[in-house]
TORLOFI-374741 format. One record per atom (N, C-alpha, C): residue number from 1; residue in three letters; z, x, y. Coordinates in pm, 1 decimal. Last residue first. Layout:
BEGIN
+------+------+----------+----------+----------+
| resi | resn |       up |     east |    north |
+------+------+----------+----------+----------+
|  NUM |  ALA |        Z |        X |        Y |
...
+------+------+----------+----------+----------+
//
This chain:
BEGIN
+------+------+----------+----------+----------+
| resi | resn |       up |     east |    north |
+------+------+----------+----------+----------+
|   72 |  UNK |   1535.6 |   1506.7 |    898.0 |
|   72 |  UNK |   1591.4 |   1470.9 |    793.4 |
|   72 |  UNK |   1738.9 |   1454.9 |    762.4 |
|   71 |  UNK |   1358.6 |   1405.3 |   1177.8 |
|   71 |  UNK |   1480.3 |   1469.8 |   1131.1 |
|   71 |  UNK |   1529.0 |   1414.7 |   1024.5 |
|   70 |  UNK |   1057.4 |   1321.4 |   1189.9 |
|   70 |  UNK |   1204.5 |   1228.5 |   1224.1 |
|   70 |  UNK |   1270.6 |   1363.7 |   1147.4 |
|   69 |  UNK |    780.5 |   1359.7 |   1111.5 |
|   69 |  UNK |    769.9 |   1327.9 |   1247.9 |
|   69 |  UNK |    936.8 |   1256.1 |   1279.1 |
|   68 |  UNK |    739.1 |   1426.7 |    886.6 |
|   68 |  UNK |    774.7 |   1516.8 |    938.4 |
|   68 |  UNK |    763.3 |   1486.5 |   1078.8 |
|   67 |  UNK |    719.2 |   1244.6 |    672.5 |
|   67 |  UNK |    572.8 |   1264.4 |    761.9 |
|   67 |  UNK |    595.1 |   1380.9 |    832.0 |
|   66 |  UNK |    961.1 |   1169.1 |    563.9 |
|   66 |  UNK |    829.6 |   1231.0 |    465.1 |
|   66 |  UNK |    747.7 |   1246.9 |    539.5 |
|   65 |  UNK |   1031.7 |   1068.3 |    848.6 |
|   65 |  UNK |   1090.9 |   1188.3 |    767.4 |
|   65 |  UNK |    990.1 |   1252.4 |    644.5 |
|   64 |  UNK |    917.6 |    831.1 |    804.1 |
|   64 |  UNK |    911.9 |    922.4 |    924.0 |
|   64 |  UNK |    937.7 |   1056.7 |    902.2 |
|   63 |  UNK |    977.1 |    700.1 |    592.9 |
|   63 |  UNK |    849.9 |    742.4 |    657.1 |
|   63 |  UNK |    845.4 |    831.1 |    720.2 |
|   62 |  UNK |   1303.6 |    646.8 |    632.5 |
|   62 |  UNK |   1236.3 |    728.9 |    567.2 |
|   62 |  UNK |   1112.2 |    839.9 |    545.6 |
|   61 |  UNK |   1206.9 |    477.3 |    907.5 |
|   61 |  UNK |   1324.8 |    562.6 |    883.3 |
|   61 |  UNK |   1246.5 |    672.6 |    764.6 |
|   60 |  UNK |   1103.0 |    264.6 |    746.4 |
|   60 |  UNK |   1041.6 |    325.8 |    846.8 |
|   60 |  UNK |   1090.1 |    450.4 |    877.3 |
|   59 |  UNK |   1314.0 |    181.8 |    584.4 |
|   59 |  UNK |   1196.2 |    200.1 |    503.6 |
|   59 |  UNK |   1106.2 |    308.7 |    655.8 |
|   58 |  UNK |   1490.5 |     95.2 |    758.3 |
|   58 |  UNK |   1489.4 |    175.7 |    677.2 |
|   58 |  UNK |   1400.2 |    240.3 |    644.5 |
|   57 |  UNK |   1380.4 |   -160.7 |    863.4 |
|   57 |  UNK |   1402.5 |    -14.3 |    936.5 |
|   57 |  UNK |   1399.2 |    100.7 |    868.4 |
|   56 |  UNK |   1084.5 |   -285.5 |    673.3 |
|   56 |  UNK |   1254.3 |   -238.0 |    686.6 |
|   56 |  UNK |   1249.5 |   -119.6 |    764.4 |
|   55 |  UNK |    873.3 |   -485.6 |    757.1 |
|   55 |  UNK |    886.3 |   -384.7 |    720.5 |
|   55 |  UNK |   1027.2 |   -322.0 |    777.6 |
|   54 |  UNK |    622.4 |   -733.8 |    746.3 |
|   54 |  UNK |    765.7 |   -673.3 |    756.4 |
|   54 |  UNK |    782.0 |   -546.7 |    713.1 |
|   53 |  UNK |    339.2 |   -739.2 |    930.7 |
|   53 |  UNK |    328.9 |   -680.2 |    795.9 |
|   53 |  UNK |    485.1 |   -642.3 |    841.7 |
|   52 |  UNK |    215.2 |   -828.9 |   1171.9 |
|   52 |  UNK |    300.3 |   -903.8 |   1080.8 |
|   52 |  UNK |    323.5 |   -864.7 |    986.6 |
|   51 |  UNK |    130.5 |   -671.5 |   1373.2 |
|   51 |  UNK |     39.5 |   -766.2 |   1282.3 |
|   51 |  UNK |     74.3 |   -830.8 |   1185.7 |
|   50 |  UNK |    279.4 |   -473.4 |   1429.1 |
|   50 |  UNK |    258.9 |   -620.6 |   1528.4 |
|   50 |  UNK |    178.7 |   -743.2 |   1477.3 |
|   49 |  UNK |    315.9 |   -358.4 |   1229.7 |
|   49 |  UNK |    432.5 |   -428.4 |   1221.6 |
|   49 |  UNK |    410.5 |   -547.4 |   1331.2 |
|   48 |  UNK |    114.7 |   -226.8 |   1256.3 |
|   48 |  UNK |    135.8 |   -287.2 |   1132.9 |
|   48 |  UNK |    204.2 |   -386.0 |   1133.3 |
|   47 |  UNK |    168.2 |    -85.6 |   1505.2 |
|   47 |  UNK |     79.5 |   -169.4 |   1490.5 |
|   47 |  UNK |     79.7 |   -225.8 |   1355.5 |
|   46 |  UNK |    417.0 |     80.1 |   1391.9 |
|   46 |  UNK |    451.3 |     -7.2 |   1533.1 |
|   46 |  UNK |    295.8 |    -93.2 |   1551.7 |
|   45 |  UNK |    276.6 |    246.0 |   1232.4 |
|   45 |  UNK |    357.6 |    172.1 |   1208.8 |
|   45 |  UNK |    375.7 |     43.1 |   1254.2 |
|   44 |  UNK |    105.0 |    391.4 |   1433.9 |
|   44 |  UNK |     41.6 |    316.4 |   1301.3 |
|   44 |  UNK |    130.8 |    240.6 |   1255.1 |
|   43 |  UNK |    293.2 |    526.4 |   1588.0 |
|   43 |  UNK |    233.8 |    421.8 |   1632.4 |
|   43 |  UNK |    160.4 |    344.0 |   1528.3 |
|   42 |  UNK |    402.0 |    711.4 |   1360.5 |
|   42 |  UNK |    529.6 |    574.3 |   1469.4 |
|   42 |  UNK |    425.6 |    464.4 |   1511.1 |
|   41 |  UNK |    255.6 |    886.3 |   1257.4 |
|   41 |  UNK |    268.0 |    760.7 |   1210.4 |
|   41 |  UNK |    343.7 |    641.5 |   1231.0 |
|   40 |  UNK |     -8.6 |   1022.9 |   1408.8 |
|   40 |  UNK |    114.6 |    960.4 |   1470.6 |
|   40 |  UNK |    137.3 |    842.7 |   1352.4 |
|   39 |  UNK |   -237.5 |   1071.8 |   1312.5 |
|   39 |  UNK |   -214.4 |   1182.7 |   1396.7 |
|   39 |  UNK |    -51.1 |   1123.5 |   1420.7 |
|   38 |  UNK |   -386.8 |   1050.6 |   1003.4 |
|   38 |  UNK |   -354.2 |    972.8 |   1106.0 |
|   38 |  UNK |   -252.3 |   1059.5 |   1176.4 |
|   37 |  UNK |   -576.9 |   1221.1 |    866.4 |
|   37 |  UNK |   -593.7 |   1095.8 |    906.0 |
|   37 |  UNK |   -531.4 |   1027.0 |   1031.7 |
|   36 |  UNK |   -421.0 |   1420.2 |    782.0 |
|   36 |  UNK |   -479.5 |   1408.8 |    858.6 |
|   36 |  UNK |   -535.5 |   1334.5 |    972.9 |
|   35 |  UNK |   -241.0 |   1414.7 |    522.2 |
|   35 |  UNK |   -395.0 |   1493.0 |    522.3 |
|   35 |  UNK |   -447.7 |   1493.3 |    652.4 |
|   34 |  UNK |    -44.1 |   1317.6 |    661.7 |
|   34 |  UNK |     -0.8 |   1414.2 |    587.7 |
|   34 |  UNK |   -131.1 |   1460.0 |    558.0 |
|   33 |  UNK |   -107.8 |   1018.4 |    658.8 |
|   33 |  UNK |    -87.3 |   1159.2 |    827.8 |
|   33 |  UNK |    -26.8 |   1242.3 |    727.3 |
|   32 |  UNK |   -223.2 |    914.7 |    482.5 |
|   32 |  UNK |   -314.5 |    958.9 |    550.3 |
|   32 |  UNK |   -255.3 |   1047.7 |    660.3 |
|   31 |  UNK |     65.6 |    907.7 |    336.8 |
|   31 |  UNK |    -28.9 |    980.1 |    312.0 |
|   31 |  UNK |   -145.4 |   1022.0 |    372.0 |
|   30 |  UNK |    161.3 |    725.7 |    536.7 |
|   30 |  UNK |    270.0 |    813.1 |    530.1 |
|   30 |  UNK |    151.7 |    925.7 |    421.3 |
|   29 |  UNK |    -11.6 |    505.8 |    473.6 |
|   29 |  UNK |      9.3 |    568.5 |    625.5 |
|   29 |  UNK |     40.6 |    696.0 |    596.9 |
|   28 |  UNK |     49.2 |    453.1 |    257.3 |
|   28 |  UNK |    -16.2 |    513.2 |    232.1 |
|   28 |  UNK |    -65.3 |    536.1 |    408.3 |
|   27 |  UNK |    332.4 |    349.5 |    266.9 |
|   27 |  UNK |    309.3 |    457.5 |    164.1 |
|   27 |  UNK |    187.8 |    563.0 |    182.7 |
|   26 |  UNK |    256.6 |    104.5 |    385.4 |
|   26 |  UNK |    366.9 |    178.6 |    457.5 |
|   26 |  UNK |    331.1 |    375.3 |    338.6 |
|   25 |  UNK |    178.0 |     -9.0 |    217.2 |
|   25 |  UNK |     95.4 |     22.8 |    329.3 |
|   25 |  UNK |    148.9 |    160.9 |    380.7 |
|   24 |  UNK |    245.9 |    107.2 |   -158.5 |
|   24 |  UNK |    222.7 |     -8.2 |    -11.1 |
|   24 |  UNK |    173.9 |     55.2 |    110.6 |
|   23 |  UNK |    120.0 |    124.2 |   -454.4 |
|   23 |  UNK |    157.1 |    212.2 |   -317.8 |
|   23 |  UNK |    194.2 |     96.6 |   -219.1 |
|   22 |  UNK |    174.9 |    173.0 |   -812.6 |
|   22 |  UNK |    194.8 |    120.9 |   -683.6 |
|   22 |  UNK |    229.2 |    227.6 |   -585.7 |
|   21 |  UNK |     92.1 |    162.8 |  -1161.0 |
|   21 |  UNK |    105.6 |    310.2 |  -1048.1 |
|   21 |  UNK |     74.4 |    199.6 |   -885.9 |
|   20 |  UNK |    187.6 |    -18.6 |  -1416.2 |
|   20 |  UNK |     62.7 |     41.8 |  -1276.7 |
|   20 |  UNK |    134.7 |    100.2 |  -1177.1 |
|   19 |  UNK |    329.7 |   -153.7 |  -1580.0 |
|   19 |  UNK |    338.3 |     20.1 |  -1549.9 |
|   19 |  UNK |    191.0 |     73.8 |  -1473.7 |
|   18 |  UNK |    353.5 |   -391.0 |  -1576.0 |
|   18 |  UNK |    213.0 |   -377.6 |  -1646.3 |
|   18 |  UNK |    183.0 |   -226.5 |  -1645.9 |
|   17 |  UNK |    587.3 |   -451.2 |  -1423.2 |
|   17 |  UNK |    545.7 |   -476.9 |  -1572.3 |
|   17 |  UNK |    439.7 |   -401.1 |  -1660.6 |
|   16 |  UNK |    447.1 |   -335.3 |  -1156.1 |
|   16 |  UNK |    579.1 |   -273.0 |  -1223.1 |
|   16 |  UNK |    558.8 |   -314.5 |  -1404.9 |
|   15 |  UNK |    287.7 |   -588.1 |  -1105.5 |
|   15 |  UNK |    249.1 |   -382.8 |  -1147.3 |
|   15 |  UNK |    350.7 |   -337.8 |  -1227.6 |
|   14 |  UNK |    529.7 |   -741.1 |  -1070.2 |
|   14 |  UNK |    417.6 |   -766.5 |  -1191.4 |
|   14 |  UNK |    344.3 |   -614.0 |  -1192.3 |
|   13 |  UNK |    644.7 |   -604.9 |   -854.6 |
|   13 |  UNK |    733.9 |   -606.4 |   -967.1 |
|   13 |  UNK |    602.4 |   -653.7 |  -1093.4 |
|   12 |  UNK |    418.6 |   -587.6 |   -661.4 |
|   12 |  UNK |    490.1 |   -519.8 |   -668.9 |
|   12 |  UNK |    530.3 |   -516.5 |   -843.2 |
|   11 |  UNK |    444.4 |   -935.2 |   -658.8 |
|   11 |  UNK |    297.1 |   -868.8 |   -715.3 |
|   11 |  UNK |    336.0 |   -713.4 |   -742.1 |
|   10 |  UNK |    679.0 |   -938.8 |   -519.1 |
|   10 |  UNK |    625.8 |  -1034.1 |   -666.0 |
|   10 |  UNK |    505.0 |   -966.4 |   -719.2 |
|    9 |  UNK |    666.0 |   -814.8 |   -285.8 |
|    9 |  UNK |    768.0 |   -789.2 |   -388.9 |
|    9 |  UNK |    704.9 |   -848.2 |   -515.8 |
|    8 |  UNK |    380.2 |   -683.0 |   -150.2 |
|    8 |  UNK |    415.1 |   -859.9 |   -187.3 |
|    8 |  UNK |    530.3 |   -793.2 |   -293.3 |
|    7 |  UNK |    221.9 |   -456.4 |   -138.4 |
|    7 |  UNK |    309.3 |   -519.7 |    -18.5 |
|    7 |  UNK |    389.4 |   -624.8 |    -74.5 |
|    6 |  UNK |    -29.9 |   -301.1 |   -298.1 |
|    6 |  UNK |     57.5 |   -368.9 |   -276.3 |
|    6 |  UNK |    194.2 |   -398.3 |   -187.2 |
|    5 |  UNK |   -280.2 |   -134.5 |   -412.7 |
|    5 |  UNK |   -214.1 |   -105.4 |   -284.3 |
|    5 |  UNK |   -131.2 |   -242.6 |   -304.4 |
|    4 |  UNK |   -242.2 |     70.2 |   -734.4 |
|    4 |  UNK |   -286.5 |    -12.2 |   -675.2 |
|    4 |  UNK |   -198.0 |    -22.2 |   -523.6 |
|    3 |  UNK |   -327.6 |    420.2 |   -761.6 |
|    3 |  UNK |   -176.4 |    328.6 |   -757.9 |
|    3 |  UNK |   -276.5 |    163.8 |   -669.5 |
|    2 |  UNK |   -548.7 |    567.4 |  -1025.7 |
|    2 |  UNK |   -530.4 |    502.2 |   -857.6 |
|    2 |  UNK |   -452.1 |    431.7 |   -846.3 |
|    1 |  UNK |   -467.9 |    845.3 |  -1205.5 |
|    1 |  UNK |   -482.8 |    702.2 |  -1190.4 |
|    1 |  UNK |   -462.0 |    665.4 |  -1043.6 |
+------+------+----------+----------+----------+
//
């Protein structure tokens, strides 16, 4: 099944209800530089984030680490 792409906590948690398979942006960065796609996922980030898409340190933090571009 295809995880729908979602960002919005509220729309998030309604997937959640409806047991749809969710990704967010941030998720699927963190999948295109793992096939390839994307060569750096600090800077894909750091442009997401200039474009207004919030996004928790944390959460970036993590990324980084499933990408293999941050010390676990």
């Amino acid at each position: 099944m295809i995880p729908a792409i979602l960002d919005d906590r509220a729309a998030r948690r309604c997937a959640a209800a409806l047991n749809l398979r969710v990704c967010g942006t941030v998720g699927l960065l963190v999948r295109a530089r793992r096939v390839g796609i994307v060569a750096n996922l600090r800077t894909e980030l750091d442009a997401v984030r200039k474009l207004g898409l919030r996004v928790d340190d944390a959460l970036i933090q993590r990324a980084l680490v499933l990408a293999g571009e941050a010390p676990g």
